[in-house]
N, C-alpha and C positions, 0 to 999 in steps of 0.2 A: 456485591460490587461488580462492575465491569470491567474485566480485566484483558489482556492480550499475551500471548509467550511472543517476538521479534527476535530478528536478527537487524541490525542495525548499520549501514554502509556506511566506510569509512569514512570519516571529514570529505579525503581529497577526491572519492568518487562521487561522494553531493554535490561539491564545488562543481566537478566538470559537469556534473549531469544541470546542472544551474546552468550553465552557461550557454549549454545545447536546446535548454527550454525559453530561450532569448526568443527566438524564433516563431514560441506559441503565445506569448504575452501578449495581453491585449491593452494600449493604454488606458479606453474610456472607462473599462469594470465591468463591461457589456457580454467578454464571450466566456475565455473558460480563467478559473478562480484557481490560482496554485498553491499548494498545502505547502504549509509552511514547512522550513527544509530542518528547521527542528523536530518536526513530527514524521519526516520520511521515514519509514522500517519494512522491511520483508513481515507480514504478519502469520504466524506459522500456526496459532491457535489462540482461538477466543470465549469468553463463556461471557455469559451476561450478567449471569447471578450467583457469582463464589461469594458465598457466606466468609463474613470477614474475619470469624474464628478458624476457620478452613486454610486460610494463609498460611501457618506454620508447613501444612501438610501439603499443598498444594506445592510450598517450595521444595520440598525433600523432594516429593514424585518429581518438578524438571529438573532438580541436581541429577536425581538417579538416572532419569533417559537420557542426558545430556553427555554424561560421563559414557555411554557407550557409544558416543557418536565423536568422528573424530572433527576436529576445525578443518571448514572448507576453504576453498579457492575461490570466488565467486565474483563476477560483472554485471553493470548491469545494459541489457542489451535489448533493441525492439521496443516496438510499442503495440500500445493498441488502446480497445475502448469496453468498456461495459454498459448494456442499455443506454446507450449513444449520451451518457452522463459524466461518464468518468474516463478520464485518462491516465494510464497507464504504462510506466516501462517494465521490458522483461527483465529473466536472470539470464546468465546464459556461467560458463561457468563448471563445478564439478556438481551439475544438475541430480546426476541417479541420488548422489549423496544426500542431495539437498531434498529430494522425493521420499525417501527413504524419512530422513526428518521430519516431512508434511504429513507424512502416515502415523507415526506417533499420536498416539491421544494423551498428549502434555497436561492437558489441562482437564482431562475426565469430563469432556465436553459433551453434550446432551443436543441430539440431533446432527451428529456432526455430516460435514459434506467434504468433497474431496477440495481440495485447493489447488491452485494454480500460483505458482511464485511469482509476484508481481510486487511492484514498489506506486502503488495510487500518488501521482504528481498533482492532478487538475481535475474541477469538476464542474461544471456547466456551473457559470454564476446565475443566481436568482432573476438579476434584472438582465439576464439576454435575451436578446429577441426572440421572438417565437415565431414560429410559421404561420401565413394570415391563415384563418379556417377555410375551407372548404366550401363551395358553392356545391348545392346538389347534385348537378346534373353535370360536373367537371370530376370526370374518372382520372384526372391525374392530379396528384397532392401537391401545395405549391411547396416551393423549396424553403426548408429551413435554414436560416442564416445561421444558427449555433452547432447545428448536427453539421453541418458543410463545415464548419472553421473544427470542429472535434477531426471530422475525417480530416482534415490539410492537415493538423498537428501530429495525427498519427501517422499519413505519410510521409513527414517532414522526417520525423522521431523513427521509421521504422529500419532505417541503418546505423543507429545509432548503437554507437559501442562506447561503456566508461571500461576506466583503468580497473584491472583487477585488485579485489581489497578480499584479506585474510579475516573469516568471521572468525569468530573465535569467543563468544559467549553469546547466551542468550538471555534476553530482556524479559522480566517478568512486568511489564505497565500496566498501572491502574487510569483506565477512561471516562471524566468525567462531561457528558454531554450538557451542552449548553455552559460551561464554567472557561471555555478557553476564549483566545483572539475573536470577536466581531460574531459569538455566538457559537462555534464549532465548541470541537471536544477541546481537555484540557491533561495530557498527559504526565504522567507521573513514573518513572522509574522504581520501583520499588523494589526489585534486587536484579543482580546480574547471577548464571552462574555459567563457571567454565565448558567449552565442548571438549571432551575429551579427558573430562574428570582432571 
């Protein structure tokens, strides 16, 4: 099963960060597509295929790293982009803590890569425009209508500061692709455990 460890922002920091994403909505369904603010989470470790007898044990292991770490401080602050697809805000925050966190292998994860603490808001909707192709013999690419509105959303979004919210457990979710809203994933909680045992 596909599963995820999160850290999860408080109600009242979703709220304001909702309202600060006013700005990058697009009404027609054209530019970028925002994740539902039920499934925003800090994603701190992922596996694709934890054997579903493994779950007992998989929970003991984040009890036990979890317990040596203690609850953060944490905001979320900045933006940015991934392969000009996805929009993103930062953390900002009691960071080294939060680093420290990210380096954990919570989840005995298989190919792991370093992370970056980010909260994914928006991602290029399917039916946005595209850039017309290219003529051969025209050495300048013509401009994309969805990469330009990603970059305005990041500069809009890159002063942007929410209220500071006290994490204080971590999220062990099960991801079921293609079972959630209009095709995405379909998340599931399936236990919390305390930071700081």
């Amino acid at each position: 099963m596909r599963v995820f460890a999160a850290l999860r922002p408080a109600p009242a920091a979703l709220e304001h960060l909702d309202s600060a994403l006013a700005s990058v909505r697009c009404g027609d369904g054209t530019g970028l597509r925002l994740v539902d603010p039920e499934q925003r989470h800090l994603t701190l470790a992922f596996r694709a295929d934890l054997p579903e007898g493994a779950l007992p044990e998989t929970l003991d292991r984040l009890a036990a790293v979890a317990a040596c770490h203690e609850p953060l401080t944490l905001h979320l602050s900045g933006a940015g982009a991934f392969r000009g697809r996805t929009l993103w805000i930062g953390v900002g925050g009691e960071t080294g803590a939060l680093s420290s966190l990210l380096d954990e292998d919570l989840l005995e994860e298989r190919g792991r890569e370093r992370r970056r603490a980010h909260l994914t808001v928006a991602r290029v909707s399917a039916r946005a425009p595209r850039a017309p192709r290219r003529r051969r013999r025209d050495r300048t690419p013509p401009p994309d209508p969805t990469r330009r509105r990603l970059d305005d959303a990041v500069r809009a979004l890159s002063v942007y500061r929410g209220p500071s919210w006290p994490a204080e457990e971590i999220e062990l979710v099960s991801s079921r692709l293609g079972e959630g809203r209009g095709g995405g994933p379909r998340h599931e909680v399936l236990a919390s455990v305390p930071l700081g045992g």
